[in-house]
MIDOSE-1310 file (N, C-alpha, C; in nm, 2 decimals, decimal comma, always signed):
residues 164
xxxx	+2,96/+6,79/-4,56/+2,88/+6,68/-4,61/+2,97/+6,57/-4,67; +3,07/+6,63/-4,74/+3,17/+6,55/-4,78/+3,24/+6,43/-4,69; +3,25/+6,51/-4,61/+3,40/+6,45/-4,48/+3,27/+6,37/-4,41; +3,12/+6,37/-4,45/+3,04/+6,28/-4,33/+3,05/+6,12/-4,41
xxxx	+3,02/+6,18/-4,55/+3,02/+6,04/-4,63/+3,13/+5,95/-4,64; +3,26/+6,06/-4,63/+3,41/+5,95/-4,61/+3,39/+5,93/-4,52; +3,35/+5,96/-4,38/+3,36/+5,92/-4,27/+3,26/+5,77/-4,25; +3,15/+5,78/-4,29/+3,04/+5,68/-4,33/+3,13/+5,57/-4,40
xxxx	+3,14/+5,58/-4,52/+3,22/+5,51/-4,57/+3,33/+5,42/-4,51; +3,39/+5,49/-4,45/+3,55/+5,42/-4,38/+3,49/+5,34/-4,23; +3,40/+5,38/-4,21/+3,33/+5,27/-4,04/+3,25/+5,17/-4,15; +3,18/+5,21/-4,26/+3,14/+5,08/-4,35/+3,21/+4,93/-4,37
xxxx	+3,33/+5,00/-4,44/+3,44/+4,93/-4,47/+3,52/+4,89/-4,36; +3,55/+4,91/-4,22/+3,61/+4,90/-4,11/+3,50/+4,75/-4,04; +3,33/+4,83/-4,08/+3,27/+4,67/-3,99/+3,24/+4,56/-4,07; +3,24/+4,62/-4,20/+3,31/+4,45/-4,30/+3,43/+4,42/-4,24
xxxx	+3,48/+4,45/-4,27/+3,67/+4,40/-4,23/+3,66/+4,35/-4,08; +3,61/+4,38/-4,01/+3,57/+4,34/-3,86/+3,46/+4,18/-3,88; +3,36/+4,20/-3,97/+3,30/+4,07/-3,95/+3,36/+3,99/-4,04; +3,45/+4,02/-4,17/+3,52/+3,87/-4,24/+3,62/+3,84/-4,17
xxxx	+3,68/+3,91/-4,02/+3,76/+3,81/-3,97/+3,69/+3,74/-3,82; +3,58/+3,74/-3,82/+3,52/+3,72/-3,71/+3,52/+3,55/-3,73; +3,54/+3,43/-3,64/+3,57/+3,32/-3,66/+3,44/+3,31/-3,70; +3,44/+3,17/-3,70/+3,32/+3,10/-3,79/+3,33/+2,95/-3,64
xxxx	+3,21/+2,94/-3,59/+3,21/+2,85/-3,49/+3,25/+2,73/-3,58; +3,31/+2,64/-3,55/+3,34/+2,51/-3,62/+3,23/+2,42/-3,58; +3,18/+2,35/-3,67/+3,10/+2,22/-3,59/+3,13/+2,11/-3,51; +3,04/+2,08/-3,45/+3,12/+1,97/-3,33/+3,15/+1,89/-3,38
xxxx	+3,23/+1,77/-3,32/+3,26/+1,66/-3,42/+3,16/+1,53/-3,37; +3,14/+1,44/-3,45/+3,08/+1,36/-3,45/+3,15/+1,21/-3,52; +3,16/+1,12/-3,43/+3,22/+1,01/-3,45/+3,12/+0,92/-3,55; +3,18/+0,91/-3,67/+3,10/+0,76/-3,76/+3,09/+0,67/-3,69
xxxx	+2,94/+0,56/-3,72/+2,99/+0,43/-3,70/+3,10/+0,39/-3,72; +3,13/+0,28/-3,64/+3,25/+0,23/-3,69/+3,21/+0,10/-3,68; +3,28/+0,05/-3,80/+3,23/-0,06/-3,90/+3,28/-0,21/-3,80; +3,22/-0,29/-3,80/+3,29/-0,44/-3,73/+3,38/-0,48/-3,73
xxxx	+3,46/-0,52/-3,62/+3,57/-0,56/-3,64/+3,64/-0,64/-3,72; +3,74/-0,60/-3,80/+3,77/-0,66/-3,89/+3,86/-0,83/-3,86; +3,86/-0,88/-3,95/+3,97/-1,05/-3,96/+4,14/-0,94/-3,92; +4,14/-1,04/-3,87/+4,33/-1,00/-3,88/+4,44/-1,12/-3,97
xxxx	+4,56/-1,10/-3,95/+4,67/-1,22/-3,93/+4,73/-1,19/-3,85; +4,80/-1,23/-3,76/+4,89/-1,22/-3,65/+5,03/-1,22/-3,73; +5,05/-1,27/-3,85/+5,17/-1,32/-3,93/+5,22/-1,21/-4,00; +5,15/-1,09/-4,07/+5,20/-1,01/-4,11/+5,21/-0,88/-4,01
xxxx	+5,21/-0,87/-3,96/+5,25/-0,73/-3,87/+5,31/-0,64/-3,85; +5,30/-0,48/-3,87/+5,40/-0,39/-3,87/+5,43/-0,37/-3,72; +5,57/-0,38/-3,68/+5,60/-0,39/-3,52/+5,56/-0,23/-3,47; +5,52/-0,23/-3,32/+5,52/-0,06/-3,29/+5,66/-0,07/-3,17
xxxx	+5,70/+0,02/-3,22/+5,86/+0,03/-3,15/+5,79/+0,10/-2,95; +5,83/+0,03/-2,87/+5,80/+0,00/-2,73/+5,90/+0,08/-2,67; +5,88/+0,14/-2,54/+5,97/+0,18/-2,49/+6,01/+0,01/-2,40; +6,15/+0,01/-2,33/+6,22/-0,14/-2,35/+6,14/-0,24/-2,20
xxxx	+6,10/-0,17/-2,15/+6,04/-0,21/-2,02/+5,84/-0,29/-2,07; +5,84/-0,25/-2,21/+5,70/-0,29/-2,22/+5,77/-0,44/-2,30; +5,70/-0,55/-2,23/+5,81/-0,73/-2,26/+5,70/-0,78/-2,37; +5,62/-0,71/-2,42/+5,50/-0,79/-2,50/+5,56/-0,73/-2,61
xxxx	+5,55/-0,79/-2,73/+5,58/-0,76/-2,85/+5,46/-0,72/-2,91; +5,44/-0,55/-2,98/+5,32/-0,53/-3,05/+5,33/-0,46/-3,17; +5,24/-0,53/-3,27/+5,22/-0,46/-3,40/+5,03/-0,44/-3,43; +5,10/-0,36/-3,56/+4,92/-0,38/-3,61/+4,92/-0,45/-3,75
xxxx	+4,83/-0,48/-3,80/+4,76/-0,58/-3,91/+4,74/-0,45/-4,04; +4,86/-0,40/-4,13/+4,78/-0,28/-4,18/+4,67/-0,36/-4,29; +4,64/-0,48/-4,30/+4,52/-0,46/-4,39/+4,38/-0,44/-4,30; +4,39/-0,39/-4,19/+4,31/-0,35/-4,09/+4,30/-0,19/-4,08
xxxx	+4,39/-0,13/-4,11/+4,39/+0,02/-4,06/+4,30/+0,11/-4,17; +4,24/+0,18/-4,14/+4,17/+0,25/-4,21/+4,11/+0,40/-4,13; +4,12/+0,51/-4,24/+4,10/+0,64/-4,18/+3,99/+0,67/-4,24; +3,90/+0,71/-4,09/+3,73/+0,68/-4,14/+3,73/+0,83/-4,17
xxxx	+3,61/+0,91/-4,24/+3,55/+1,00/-4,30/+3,53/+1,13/-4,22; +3,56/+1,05/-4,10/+3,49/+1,16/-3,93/+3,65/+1,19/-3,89; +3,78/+1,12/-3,92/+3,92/+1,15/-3,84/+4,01/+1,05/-3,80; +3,89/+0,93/-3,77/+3,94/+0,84/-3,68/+4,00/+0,74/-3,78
xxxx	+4,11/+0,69/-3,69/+4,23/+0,54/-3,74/+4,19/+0,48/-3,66; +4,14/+0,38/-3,77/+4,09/+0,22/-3,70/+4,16/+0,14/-3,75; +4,21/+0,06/-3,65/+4,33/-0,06/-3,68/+4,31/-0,17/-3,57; +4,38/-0,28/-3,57/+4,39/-0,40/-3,51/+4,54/-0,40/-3,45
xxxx	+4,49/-0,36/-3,33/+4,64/-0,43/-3,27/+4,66/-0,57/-3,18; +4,79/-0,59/-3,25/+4,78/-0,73/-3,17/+4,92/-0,74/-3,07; +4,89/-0,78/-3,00/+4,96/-0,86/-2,88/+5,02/-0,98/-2,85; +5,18/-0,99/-2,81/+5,20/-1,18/-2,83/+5,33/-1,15/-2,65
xxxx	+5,27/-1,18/-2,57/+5,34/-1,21/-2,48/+5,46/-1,31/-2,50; +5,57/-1,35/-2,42/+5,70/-1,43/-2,41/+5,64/-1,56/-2,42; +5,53/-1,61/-2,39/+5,50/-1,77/-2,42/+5,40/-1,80/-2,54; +5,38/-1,69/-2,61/+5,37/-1,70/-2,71/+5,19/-1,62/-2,73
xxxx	+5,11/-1,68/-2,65/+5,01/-1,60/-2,65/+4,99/-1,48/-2,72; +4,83/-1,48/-2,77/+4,77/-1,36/-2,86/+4,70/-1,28/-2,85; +4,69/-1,15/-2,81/+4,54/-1,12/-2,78/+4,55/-1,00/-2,89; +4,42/-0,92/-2,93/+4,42/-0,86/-3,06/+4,30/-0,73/-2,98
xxxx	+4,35/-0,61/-2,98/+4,17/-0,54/-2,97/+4,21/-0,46/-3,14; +4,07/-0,43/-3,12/+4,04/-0,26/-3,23/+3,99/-0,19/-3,21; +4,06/-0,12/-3,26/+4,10/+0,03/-3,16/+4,04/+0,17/-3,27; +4,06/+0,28/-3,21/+4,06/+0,37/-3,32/+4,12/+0,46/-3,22
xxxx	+4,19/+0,56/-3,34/+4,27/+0,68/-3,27/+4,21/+0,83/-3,28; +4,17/+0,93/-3,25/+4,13/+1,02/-3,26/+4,23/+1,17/-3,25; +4,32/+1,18/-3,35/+4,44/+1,29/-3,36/+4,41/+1,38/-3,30; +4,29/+1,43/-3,35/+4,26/+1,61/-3,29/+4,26/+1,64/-3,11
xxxx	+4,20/+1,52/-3,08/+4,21/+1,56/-2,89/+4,29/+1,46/-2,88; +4,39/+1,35/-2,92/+4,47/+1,27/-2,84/+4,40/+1,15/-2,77; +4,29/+1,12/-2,83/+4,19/+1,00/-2,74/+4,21/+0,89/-2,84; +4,18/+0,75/-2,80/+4,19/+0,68/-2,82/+4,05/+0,56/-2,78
xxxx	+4,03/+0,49/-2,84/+3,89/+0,41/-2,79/+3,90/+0,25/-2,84; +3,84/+0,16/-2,80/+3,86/+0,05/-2,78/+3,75/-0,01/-2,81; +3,73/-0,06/-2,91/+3,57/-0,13/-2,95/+3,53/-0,26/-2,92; +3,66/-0,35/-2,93/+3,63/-0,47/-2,95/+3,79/-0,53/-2,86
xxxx	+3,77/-0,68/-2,85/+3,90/-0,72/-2,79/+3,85/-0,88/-2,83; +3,99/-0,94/-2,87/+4,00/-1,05/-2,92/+4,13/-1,17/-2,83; +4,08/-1,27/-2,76/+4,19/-1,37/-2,71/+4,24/-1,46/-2,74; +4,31/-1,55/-2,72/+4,36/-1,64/-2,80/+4,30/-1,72/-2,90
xxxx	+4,17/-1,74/-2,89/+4,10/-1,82/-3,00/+4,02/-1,72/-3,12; +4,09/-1,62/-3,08/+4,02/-1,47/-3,22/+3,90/-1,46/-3,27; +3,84/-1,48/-3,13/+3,70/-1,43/-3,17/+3,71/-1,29/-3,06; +3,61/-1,17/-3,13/+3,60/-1,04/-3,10/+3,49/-1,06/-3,02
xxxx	+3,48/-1,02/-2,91/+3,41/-0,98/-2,79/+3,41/-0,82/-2,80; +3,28/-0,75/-2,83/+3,29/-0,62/-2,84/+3,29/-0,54/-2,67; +3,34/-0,46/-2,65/+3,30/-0,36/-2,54/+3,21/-0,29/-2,54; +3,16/-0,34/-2,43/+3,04/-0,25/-2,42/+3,04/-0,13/-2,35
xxxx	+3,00/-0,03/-2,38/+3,00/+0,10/-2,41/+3,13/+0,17/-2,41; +3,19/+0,16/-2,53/+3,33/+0,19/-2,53/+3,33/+0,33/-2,50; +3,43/+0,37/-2,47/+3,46/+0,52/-2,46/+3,58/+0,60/-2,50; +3,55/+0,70/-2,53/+3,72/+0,79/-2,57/+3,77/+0,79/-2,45
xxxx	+3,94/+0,83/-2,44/+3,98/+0,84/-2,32/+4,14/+0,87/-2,35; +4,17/+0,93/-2,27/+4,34/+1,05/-2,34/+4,43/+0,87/-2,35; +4,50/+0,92/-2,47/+4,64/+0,82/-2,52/+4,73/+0,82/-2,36; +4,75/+0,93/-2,34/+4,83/+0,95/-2,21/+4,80/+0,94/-2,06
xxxx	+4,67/+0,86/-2,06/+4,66/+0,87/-1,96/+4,72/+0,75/-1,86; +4,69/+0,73/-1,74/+4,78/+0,60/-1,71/+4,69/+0,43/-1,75; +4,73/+0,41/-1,85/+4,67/+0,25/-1,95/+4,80/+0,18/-1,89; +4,77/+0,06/-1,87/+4,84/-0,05/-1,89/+4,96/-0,05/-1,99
xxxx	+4,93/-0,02/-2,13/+5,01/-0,03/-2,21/+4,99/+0,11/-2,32; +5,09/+0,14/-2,36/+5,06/+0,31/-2,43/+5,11/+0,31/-2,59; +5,07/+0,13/-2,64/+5,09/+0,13/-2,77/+4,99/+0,26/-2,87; +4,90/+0,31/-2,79/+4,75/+0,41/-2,90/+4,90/+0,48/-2,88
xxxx	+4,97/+0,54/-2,82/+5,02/+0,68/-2,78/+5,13/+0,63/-2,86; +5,19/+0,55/-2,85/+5,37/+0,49/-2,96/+5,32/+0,53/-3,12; +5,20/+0,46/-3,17/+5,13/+0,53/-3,28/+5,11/+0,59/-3,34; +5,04/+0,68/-3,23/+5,01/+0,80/-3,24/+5,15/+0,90/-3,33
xxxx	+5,27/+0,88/-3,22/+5,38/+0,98/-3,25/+5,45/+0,86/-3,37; +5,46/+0,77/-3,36/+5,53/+0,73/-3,49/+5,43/+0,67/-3,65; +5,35/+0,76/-3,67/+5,32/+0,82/-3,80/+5,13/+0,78/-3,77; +5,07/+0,77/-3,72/+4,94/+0,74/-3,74/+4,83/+0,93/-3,74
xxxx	+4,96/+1,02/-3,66/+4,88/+1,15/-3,65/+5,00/+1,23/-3,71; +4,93/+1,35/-3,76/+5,02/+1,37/-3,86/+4,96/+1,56/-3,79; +5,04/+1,58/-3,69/+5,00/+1,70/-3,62/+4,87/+1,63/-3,52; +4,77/+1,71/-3,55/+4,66/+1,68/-3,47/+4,53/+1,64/-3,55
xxxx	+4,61/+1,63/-3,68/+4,51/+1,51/-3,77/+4,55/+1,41/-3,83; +4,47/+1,30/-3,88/+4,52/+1,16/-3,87/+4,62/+1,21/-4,04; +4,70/+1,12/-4,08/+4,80/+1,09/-4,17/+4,67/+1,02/-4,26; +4,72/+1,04/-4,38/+4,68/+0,92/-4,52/+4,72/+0,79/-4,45
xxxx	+4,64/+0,75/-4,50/+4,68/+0,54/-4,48/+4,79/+0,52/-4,54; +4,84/+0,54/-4,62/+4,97/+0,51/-4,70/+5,06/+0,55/-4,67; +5,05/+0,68/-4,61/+5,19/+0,75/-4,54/+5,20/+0,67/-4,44; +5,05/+0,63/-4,34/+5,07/+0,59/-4,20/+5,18/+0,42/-4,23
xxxx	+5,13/+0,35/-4,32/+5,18/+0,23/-4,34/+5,32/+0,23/-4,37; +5,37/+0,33/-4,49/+5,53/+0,39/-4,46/+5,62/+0,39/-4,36; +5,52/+0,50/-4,30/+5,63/+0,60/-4,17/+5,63/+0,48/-4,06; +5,52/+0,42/-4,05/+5,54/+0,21/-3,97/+5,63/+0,18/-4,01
xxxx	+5,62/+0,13/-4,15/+5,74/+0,02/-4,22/+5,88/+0,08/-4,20; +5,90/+0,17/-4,25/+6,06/+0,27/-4,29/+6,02/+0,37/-4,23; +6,00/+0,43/-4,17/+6,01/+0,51/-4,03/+5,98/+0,64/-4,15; +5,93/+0,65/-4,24/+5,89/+0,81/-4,32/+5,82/+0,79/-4,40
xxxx	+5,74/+0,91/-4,43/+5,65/+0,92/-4,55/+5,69/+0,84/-4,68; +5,65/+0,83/-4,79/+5,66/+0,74/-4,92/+5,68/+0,89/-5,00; +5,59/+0,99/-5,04/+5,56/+1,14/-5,11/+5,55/+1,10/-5,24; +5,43/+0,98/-5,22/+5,38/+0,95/-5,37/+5,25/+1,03/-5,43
């Protein structure tokens, strides 16, 4: 009778220990609004370092950047071709899968023309230009989630965190 109750006992304690490591489904994720495109300046800019074959010079606006509540880094990048020309979109980055999305786009006279029905779509895939992806690896994802704003503004400016 003894040896049924330890035995009872120890499969008790065995299918606890079995269900507190049983994962816990995560919830899906779900993108915030994202807020209107913001003003920029084209004059303050943190540069994003290009591999040497891309001839457009690009930075972002960090009083633009912001890391929304859902994951996502939303920022303003802008664009200045060799004759001087501007074009500006805003963007947002999404760390966890590597996507990137496109909300809005702005041309030389800086008004935002939104896209209509923007979409996620891999950093790496083949884009015209792979400034989301330059970003991405120089400080805006911090593994496969976004960085603090402050670090990301940092690790832009002087290539590292601040560790304030």
């Amino acid at each position: 009778m003894a040896t049924r109750r330890i035995f009872a006992m120890g499969m008790a304690l065995a299918a606890a220990a079995a269900c507190a490591q049983t994962p816990v489904d995560a919830p899906e994720w779900v993108e915030g609004a994202a807020p209107p495109p913001p003003a920029y300046s084209a004059d303050k800019l943190i540069p994003i370092e290009m591999p040497p074959y891309v001839t457009l010079k690009i930075g972002i606006d960090p009083n633009t950047l912001v890391v929304g509540a859902d994951g996502v880094v939303r920022y303003v990048v802008v664009m200045r071709n060799a004759s001087g020309s501007v074009n500006a979109a805003y963007e947002g980055i999404q760390c966890a899968n590597g996507e990137v999305k496109t909300y809005a786009r702005a041309g030389t006279s800086g008004k935002w023309v939104p896209v209509e029905q923007p979409q996620w779509r891999g950093m790496t895939d083949n884009l015209p230009s792979r400034h989301a992806y330059a970003l991405s690896k120089q400080g805006v994802c911090d593994g496969g989630a976004a960085a603090k704003r402050a670090d990301i503004i940092d690790t832009l400016k002087w290539g590292q965190k601040s560790y304030k």
